[in-house]
Structures are given as C-alpha cells and as structure tokens.
C-alpha positions as CSV (number, residue, x, y, z in Angstrom):
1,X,136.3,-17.2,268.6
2,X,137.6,-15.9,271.7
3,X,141.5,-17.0,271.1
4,X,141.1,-16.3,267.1
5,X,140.4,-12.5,267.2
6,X,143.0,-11.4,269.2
7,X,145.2,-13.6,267.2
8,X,143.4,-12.0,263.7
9,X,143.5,-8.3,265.2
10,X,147.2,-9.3,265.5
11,X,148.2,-10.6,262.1
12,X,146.1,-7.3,260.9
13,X,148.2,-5.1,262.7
14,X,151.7,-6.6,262.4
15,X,151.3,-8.0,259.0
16,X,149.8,-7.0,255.3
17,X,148.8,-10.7,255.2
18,X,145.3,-10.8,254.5
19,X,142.7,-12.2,257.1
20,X,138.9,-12.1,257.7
21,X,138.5,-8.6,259.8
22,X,137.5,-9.6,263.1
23,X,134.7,-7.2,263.0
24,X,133.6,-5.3,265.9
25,X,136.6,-5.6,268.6
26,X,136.5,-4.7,272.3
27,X,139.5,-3.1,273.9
28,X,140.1,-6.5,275.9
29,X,140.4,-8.0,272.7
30,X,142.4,-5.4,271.8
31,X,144.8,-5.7,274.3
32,X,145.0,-9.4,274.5
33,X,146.3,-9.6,271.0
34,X,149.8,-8.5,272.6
35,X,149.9,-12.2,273.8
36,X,149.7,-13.5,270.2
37,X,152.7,-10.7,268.7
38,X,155.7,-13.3,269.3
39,X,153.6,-16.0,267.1
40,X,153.1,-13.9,264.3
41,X,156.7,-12.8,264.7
42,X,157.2,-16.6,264.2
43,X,155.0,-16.8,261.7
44,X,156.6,-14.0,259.0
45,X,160.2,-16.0,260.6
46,X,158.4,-19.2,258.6
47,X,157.2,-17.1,255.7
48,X,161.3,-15.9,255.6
49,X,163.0,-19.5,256.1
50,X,160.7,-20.8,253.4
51,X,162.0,-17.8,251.0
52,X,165.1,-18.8,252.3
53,X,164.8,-22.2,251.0
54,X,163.4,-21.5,247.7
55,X,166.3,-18.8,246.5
56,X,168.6,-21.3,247.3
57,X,171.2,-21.5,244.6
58,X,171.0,-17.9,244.3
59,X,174.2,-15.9,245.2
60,X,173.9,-14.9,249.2
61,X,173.7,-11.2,248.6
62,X,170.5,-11.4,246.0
63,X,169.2,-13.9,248.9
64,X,169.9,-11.7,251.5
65,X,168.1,-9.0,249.4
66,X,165.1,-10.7,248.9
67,X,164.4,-12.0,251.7
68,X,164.9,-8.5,253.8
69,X,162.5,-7.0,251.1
70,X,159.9,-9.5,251.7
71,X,160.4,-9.2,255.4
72,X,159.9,-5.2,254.8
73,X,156.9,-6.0,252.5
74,X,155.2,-8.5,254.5
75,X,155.2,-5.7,257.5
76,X,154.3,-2.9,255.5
77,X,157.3,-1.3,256.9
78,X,155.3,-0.5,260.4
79,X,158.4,-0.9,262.0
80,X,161.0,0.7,260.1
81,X,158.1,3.6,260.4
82,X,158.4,3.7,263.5
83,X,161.8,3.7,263.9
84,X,162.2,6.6,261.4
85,X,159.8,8.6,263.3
86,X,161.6,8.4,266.6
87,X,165.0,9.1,264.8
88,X,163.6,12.4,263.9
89,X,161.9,13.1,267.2
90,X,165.3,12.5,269.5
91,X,167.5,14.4,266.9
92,X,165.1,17.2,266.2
93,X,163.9,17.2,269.9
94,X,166.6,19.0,271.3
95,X,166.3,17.2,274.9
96,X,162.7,18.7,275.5
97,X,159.8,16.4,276.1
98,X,157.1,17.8,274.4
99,X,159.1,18.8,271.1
100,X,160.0,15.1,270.8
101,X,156.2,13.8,271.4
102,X,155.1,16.8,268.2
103,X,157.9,15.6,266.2
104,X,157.3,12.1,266.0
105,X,153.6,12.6,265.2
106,X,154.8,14.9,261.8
107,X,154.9,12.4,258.9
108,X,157.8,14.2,257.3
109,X,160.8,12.3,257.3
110,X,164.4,14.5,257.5
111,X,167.5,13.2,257.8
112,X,167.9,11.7,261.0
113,X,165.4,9.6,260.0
114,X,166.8,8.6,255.9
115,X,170.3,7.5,257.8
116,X,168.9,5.9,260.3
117,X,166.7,3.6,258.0
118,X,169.6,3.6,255.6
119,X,172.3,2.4,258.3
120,X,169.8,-0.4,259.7
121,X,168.6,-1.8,256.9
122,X,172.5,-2.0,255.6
123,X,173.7,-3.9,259.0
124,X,170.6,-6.4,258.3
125,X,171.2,-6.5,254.5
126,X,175.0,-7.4,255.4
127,X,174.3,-9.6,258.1
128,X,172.0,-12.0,256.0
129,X,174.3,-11.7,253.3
130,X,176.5,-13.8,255.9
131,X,173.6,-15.7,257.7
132,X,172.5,-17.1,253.7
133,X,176.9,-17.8,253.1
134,X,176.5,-19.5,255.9
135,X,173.4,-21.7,255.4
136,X,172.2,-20.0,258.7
137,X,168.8,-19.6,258.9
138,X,167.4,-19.8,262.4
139,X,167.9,-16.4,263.1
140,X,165.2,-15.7,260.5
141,X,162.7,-17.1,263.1
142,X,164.6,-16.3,265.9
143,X,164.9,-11.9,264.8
144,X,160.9,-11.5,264.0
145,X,160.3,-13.6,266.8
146,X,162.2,-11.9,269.4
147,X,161.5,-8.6,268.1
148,X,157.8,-8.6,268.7
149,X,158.5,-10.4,272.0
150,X,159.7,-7.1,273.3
151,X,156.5,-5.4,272.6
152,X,154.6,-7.2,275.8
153,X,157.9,-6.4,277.3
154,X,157.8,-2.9,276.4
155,X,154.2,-2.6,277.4
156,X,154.6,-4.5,281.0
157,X,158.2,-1.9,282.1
158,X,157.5,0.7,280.6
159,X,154.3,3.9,281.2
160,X,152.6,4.4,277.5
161,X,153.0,8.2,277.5
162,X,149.9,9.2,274.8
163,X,146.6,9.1,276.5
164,X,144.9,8.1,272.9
165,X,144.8,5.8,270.0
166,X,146.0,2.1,269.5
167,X,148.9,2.2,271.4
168,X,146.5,3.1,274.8
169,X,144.5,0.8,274.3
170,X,146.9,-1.9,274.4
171,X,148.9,-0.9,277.1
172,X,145.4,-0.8,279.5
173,X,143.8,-3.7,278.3
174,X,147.4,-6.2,278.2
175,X,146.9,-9.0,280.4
176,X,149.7,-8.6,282.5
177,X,150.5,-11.7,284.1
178,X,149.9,-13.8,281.4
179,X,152.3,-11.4,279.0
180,X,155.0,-11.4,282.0
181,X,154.8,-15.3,281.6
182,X,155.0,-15.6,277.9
183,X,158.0,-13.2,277.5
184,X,159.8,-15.5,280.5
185,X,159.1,-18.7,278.6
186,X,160.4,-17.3,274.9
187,X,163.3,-16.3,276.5
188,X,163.6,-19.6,278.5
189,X,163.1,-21.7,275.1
190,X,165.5,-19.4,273.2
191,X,168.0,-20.6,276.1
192,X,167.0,-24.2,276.3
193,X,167.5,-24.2,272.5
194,X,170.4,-22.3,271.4
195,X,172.3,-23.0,274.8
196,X,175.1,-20.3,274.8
197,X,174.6,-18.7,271.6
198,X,170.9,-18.5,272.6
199,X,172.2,-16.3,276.1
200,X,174.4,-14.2,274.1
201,X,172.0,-13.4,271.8
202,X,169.3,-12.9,274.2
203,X,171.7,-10.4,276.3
204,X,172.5,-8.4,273.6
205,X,168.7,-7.7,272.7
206,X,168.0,-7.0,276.6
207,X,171.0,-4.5,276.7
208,X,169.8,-2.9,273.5
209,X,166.1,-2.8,275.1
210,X,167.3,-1.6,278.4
211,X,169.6,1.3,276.4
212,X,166.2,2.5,274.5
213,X,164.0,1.8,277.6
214,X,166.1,3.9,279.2
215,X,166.2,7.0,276.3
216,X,162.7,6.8,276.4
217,X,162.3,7.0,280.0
218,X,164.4,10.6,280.2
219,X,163.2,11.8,276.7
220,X,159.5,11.5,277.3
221,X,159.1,9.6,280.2
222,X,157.8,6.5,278.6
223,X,157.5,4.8,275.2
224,X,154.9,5.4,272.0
225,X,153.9,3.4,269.0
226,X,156.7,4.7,267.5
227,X,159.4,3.9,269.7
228,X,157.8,1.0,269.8
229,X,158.7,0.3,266.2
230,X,161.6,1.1,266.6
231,X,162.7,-1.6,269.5
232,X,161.2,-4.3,267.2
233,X,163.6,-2.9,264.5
234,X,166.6,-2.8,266.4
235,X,166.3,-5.9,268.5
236,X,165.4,-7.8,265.1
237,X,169.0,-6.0,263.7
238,X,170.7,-7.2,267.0
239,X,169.7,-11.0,266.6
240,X,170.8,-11.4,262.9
241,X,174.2,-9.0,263.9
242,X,175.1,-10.8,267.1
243,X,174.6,-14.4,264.9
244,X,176.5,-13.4,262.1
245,X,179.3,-11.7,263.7
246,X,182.9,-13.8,263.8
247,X,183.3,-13.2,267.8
248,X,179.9,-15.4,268.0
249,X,180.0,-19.2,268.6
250,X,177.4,-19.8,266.2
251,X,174.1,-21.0,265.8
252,X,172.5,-24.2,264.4
C-alpha cells in the first residue's frame, strides 16, 4: 500500500491507462509519486516497443505513425498540452511575467501553439520513421523514459511559480534526496548502457533542459505544469532526434 499509491496516483496522472483510484491521497503521497514518473515513462516505452513489434512488416512510415499516435493516446496528450500552452504564453507574452502566467492558463490555442505542436510532432513522426527503417527501437524506452525523468529534475532546480493546484503540491511534498538520487542513477544507467551514444544523448536532453530551465527562469521566474509538459515533450523529441540523426554513432 504505501509504495503502490504513489505509483497508482502516478500511472493516473501520466497515463489514460486504467487503474483502481487510490482513493483518498495525502499530499506526501502526492508528492512521492514523482519518484515513480521515470517507471511509468518505462512503462508506456514497453507498451511502444511491443507496438513496435507487432506492426512489423508494415512500411516504417505507417509504423512510425502508429506508434506516435498510441504514444499521444496513451498520454492523453498531457504533454503536448502542455507544450502548446507554453507556446502561446512566451509568444503572446511579450517578455512580461504576469501576461505569460494569464496566457498559459487560457485554454485557447492560437498559433504559436498549432506550429509548435505541428513542428514537434513532425521531427518525432520523421525520426521514427528512421528509428522503425532502422529496426531501432530502444529509443522508444529510452524517449518516455528520460522524458518524465526530467520532471523530479525540474521539480528539484527549479521554484514552482503558482502557489495552487497539482503542480504545488508536488513540488512541496517531493522527496528531495531520494528524487536527486534516482535522476543520478537513470542517467548513470543510460551511460553504463548505451556507452557513448548514451552520453550524447543524455547531453543533448540536459542542454535542451538547461535552455528551457533557463527561459523559464527570466520569463516567470520558475516553471508550471505546463512548461512542465512541455520539457517532457521536447526532451522525448531530442532522444528519438539525436538517435536517428546520421552525425549519431548509433544505438543498439
């Protein structure tokens, strides 16, 4: 009970997968199913290979399609959400702080946000396309995976700027330490098992992280729920771009 509802107020957050409602949660619990976001990033990595696996046959680009529609479906689009959100808020914004913050709460979408989604959805559509040609499917686990690995990291550099809702909650109630040592030993097995491909890979998504971080930081002074989103949207992009791009020494 006490490691399964962080782990099911996880999967219910993350995920449209459906699991038993863990009922009445306490903020602790609420905060401690951070530590459990990089294994259901693994998780919907699994539910992707094994899509993988069954298309196969199929020409690449259908694969490729399929399988970034489940990914979109199995997520409910939080993410891309998100991501979308933010787009809006930094373009519309105009550089002032509070402008951003009322922005990203409006669920209109204009377009910043449409050519945003549009332009990261096509890198990750084309960079499965090659990832399936190339019977490369690591970075399937490996994107998801990473991706919600950089929410604890988020959470432990960066102040949570809204004083309300989910997104507080987590970012008080995290267990530090213990998030601080998980996101040091993904990225030490992501190392240990990719070797260089694994650092390359792994620098790419902390320079992306530390260029959003750092947006964030002068925008509003800190991250939301959406930019949120939207880190786990563009370090998932970065993962299945830096593996399928020709300058890369490959994975697998």
């Amino acid at each position: 009970g006490y490691m399964l509802k962080p782990l099911r107020i996880a999967v219910q957050f993350l995920t449209r997968i459906p699991v038993p409602s863990p009922g009445m949660v306490a903020d602790k619990e609420i905060g401690r199913s951070l530590l459990w976001y990089p294994l259901v990033g693994a998780l919907l990595g699994g539910v992707l290979v094994g899509l993988y696996w069954l298309t196969d046959g199929t020409a690449p680009l259908l694969r490729a399609a399929l399988i970034l529609a489940v990914w979109i479906l199995i997520t409910g689009a939080l993410h891309l959400d998100g991501l979308a959100d933010s787009a809006d808020a930094w373009l519309g914004g105009l550089g002032d702080r509070e402008r951003t913050l009322a922005i990203m709460k409006d669920p209109c979408s204009g377009p910043g946000a449409v050519t945003t989604l549009i332009v990261v959805l096509l890198l990750k559509l084309a960079a499965l396309d090659v990832l399936v040609a190339k019977a490369q499917w690591t970075p399937l686990i490996l994107g998801p995976l990473l991706g919600r690995t950089a929410l604890p990291l988020l959470f432990l550099t960066t102040p949570y700027v809204r004083s309300t809702g989910l997104g507080a909650t987590l970012a008080t109630h995290m267990p530090r330490r213990s998030a601080a040592i998980l996101v040091v030993a993904i990225a030490t097995a992501v190392f240990s098992i990719f070797g260089r491909s694994g650092i390359v890979t792994l620098l790419a998504c902390i320079g992306l992280f530390w260029l959003m971080r750092r947006l964030m930081i002068r925008r509003i002074g800190g991250a939301t729920g959406d930019t949120a989103g939207a880190v786990v949207e563009i370090v998932e992009m970065t993962v299945l771009l830096v593996a399928s791009l020709k300058i890369h020494p490959g994975f697998g």
